[in-house]
C-alpha positions as CSV (number, residue, x, y, z in Angstrom):
1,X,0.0,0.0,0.0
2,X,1.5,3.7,-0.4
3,X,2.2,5.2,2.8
4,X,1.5,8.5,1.6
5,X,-0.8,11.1,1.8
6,X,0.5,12.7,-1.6
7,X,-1.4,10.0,-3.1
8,X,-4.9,9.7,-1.2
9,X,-4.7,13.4,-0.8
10,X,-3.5,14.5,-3.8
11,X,-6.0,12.9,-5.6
12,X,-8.5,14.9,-3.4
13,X,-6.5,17.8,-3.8
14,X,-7.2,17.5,-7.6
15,X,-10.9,18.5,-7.0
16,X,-12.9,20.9,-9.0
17,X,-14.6,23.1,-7.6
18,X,-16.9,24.5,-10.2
19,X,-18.6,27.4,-8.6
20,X,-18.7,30.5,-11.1
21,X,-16.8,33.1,-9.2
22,X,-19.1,36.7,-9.4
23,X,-15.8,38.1,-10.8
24,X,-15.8,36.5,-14.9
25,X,-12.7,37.6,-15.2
26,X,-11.1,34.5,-13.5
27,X,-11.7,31.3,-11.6
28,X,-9.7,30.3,-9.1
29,X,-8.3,26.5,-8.3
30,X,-10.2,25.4,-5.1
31,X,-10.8,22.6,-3.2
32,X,-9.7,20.9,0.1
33,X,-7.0,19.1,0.1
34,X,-7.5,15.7,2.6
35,X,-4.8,13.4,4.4
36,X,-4.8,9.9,4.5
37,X,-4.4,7.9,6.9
38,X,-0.5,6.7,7.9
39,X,0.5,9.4,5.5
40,X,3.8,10.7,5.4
41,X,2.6,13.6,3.5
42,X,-0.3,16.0,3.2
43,X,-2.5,16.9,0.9
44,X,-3.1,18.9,-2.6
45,X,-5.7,21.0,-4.3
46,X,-7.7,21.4,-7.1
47,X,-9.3,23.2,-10.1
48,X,-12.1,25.2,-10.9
49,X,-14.0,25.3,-14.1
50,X,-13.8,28.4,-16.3
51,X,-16.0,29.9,-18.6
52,X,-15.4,29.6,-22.3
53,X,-14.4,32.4,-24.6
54,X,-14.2,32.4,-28.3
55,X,-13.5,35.2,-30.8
56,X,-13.4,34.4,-34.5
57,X,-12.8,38.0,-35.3
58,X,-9.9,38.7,-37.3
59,X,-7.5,41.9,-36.9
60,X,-7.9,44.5,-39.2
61,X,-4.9,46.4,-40.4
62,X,-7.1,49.7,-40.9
63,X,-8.5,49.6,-37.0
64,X,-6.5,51.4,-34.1
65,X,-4.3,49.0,-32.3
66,X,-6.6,49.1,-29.1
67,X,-9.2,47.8,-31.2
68,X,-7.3,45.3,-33.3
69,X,-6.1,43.6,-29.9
70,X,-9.8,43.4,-28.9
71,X,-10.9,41.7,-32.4
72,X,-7.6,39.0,-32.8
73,X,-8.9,35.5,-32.1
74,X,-9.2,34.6,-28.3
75,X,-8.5,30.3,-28.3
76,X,-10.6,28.6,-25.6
77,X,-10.3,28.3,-21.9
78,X,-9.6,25.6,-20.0
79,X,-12.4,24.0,-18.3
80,X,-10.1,23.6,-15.2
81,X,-6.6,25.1,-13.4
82,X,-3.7,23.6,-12.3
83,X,-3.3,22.7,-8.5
84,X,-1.1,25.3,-6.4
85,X,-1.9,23.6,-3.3
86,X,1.8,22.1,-2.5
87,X,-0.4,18.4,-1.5
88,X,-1.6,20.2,1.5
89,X,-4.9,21.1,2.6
90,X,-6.4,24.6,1.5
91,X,-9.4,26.4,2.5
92,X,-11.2,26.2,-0.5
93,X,-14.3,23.5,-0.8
94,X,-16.9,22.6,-3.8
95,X,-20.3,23.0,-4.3
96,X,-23.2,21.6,-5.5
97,X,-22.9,18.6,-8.0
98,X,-19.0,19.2,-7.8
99,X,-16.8,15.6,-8.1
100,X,-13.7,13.7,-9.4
101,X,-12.4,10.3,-9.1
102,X,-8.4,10.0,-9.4
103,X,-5.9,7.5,-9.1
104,X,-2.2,7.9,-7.9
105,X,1.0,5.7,-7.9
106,X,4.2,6.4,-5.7
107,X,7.7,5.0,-6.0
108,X,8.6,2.5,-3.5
109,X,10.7,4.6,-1.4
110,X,12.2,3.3,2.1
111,X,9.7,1.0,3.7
112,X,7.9,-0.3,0.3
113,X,9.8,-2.6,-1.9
114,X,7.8,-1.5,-4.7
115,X,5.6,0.5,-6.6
116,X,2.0,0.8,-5.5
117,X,-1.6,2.4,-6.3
118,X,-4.2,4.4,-4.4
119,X,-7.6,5.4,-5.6
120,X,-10.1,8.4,-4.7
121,X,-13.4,9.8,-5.3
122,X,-15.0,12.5,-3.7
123,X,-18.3,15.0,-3.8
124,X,-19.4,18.0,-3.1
125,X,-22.8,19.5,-1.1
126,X,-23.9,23.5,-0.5
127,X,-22.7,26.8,-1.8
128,X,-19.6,27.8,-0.3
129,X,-20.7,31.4,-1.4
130,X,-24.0,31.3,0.0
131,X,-22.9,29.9,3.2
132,X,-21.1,26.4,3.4
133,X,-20.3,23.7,1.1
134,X,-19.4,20.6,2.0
135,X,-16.9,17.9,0.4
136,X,-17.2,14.1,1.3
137,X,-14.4,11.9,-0.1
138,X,-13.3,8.2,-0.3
139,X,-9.6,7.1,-0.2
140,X,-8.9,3.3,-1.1
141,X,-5.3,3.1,-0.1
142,X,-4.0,0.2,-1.8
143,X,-4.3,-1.6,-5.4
144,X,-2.3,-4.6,-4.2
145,X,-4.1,-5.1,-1.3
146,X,-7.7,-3.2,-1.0
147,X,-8.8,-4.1,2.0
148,X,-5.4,-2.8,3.7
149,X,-5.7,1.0,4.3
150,X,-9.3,2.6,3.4
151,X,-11.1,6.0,4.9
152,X,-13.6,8.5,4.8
153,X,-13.6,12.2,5.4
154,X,-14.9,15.4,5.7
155,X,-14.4,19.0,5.1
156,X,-16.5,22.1,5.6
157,X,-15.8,25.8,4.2
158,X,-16.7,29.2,3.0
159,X,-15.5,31.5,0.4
160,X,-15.4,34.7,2.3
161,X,-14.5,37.6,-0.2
162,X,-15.0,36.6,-4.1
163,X,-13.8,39.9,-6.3
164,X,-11.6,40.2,-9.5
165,X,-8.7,41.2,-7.3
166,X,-9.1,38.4,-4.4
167,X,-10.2,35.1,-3.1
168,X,-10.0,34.3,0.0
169,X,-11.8,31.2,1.7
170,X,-11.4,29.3,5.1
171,X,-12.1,25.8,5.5
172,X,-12.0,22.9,8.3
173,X,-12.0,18.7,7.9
174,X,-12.0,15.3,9.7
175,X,-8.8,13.6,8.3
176,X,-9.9,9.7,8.4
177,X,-13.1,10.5,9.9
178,X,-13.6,7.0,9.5
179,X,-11.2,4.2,9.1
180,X,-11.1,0.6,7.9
181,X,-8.4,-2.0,6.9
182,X,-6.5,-4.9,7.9
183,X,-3.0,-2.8,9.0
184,X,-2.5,-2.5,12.7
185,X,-1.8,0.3,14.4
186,X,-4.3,2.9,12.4
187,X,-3.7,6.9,12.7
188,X,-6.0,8.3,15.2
189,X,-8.4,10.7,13.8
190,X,-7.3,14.3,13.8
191,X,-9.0,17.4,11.8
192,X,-7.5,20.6,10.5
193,X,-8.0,24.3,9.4
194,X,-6.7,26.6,6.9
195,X,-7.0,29.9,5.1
196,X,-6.2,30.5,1.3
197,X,-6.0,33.4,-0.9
198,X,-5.4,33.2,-4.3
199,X,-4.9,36.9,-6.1
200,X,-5.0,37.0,-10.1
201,X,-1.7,38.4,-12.1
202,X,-3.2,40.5,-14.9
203,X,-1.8,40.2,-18.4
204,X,-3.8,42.3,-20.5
205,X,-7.0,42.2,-22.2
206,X,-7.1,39.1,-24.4
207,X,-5.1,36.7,-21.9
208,X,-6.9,35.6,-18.4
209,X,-5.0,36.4,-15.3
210,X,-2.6,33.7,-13.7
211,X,-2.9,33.0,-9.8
212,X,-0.9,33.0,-6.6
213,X,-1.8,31.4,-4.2
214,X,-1.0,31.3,-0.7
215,X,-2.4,28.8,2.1
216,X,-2.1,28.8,6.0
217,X,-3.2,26.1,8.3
218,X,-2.9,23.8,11.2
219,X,-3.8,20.4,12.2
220,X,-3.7,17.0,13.9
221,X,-1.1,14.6,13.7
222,X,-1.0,13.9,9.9
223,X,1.3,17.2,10.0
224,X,3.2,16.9,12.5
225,X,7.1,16.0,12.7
226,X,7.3,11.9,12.8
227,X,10.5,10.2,14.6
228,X,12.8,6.3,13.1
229,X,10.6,4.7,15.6
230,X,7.3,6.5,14.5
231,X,6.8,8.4,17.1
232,X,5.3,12.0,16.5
233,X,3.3,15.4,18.0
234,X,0.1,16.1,18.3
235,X,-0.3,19.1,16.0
236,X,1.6,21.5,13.8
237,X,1.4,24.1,11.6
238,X,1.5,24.0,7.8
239,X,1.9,26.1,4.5
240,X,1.5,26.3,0.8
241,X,2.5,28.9,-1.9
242,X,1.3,28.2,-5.9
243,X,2.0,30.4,-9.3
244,X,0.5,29.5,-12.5
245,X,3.2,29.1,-14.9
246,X,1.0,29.2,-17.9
247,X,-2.5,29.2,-18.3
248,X,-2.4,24.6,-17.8
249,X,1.0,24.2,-15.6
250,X,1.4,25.8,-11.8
251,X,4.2,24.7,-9.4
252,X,3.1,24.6,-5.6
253,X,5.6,24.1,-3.0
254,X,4.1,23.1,1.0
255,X,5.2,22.7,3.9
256,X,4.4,21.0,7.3
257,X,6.2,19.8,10.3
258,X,6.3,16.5,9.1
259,X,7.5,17.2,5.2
260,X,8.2,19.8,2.3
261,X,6.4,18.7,-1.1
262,X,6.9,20.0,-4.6
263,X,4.0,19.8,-7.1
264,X,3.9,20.4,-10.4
265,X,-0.3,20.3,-12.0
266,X,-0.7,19.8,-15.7
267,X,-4.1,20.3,-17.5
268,X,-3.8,18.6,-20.6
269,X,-6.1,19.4,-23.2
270,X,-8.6,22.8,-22.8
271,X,-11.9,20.9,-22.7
272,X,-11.6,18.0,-20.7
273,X,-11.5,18.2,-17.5
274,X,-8.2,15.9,-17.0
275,X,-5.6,17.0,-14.4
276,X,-1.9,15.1,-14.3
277,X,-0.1,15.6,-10.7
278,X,3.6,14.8,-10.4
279,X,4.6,15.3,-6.8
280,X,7.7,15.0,-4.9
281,X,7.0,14.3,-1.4
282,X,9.3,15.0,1.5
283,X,12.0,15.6,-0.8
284,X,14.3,16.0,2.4
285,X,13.6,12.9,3.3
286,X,13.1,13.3,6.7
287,X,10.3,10.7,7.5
288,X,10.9,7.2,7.5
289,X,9.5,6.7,4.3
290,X,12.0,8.8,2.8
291,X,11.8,10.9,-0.8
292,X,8.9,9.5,-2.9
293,X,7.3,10.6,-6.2
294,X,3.6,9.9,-6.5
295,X,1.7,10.1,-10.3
296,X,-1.9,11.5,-10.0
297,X,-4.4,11.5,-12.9
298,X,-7.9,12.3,-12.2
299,X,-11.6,14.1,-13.5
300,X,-12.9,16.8,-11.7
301,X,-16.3,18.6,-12.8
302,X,-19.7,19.0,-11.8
303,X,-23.1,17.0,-13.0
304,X,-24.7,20.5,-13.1
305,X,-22.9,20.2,-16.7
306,X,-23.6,16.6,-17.6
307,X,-21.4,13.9,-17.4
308,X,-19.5,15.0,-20.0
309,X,-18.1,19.0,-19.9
310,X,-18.5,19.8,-23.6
């Protein structure tokens, strides 16, 4: 089984959250980011869908330049954006008919002799905006072995300010709210909280804005520092900070007590909403499961637009 949370939780972390910011401008990546149980690292974060825009209007030589730049050809939006949650958790959470299913791999690393597979599906209930929305999610732990490691959790959150110029939400979960499994020795069930704000880069008038994103938070023992002979805190603090590359890459780096992750999030074609995850976890190898690379590919949209985004 993979003794990560990169992989349960960065398939969470991939999440979309599909509610249409009041801003049109831009849509920022959202959605909590989980951690699985006997993790070694913390979770990710997700996507949101955009709006599409289209132009077939060509440039005209005998326009001003303002106006030729607002009448060149505009190509499509992606559906979704690349994580910038650093495979922690964030305070973003989707709404209504939000969803994805994922699946992740991880090298073998210290403890595992070989390579191994994880799976996740989650949904989402409420309107973050409105007041809360609510994200349930399944983590199957194992591919070799599915009835070793699986759990079930919670998170809860609100998206406090929604403008063109910020977005800042707070959210709060039950890591492993419930457990099950044949591995001894299970993690006991802690929660967390975090704040994130992501703020849009402008670019000019045909391109949308990139994001930074920031995220603060604290939690249970999933975070915490963990000794040779497993031994670990109670609680600790953690961190995340994401750019958007281009308009389908961003690079997230986070930070706990227990680990330091890099993420790079890929969104491969513009209307699909596939997301590709290629995380290093606890690249100082500091845990007992030492440096390990974990390969997430997932689908995260919403029924309210069919089961297919078109």
């Amino acid at each position: 089984m993979l003794p990560l949370a990169a992989d349960r939780l960065e398939a969470r972390a991939d999440t979309v959250n599909t509610r249409e910011s009041t801003a049109p401008r831009w849509r920022l990546v959202a959605g909590p980011e989980v951690a699985a149980p006997r993790s070694s690292v913390i979770p990710t974060q997700t996507a949101v869908l955009q709006r599409q825009v289209a132009g077939t209007a060509q440039a005209d030589a005998t326009l001003p330049a303002d106006a030729q730049v607002a009448a060149a050809p505009i190509r499509p939006a992606y559906l979704i954006r690349p994580s910038l949650g650093g495979g922690l958790p964030t305070g973003f959470v989707g709404g209504w008919g939000d969803y994805f299913l994922s699946a992740s791999a991880g090298t073998a690393g210290n403890l595992r002799p070989d390579i191994d597979a994880s799976f996740n599906m989650g949904f989402a209930l409420g309107d973050p905006e409105k007041l809360v929305g609510v994200d349930v999610f399944l983590g199957v732990g194992s591919f070799k072995n599915l009835n070793a490691n699986g759990a079930f959790g919670a998170s809860v959150g609100r998206l406090l300010v929604n403008t063109p110029n910020l977005q800042l939400g707070v959210a709060g979960g039950v890591i492993d709210a419930y457990s099950y499994g044949t591995e001894a020795n299970p993690q006991p069930i802690n929660g967390y909280g975090a704040i994130t704000a992501a703020l849009p880069q402008r670019r000019g008038p045909t391109n949308p804005p990139r994001l930074v994103q920031l995220t603060l938070g604290g939690g249970g023992s999933s975070f915490a520092a963990i000794e040779s002979n497993f031994q670990l805190s109670s609680s600790a603090m953690f961190g995340a900070a994401g750019v958007e590359l281009l308009d389908n890459l961003g690079f997230s780096v986070g930070v706990s007590g227990r680990s330091t992750n890099l993420m790079l999030s890929w969104i491969p074609f513009r209307t699909v909403p596939i997301f590709v995850n290629l995380t290093a976890a606890d690249v100082g190898s500091i845990t007992p499961w030492g440096t390990v690379g974990v390969l997430t590919v997932g689908w995260g949209d919403s029924l309210r637009n069919g089961f297919v985004t078109k």
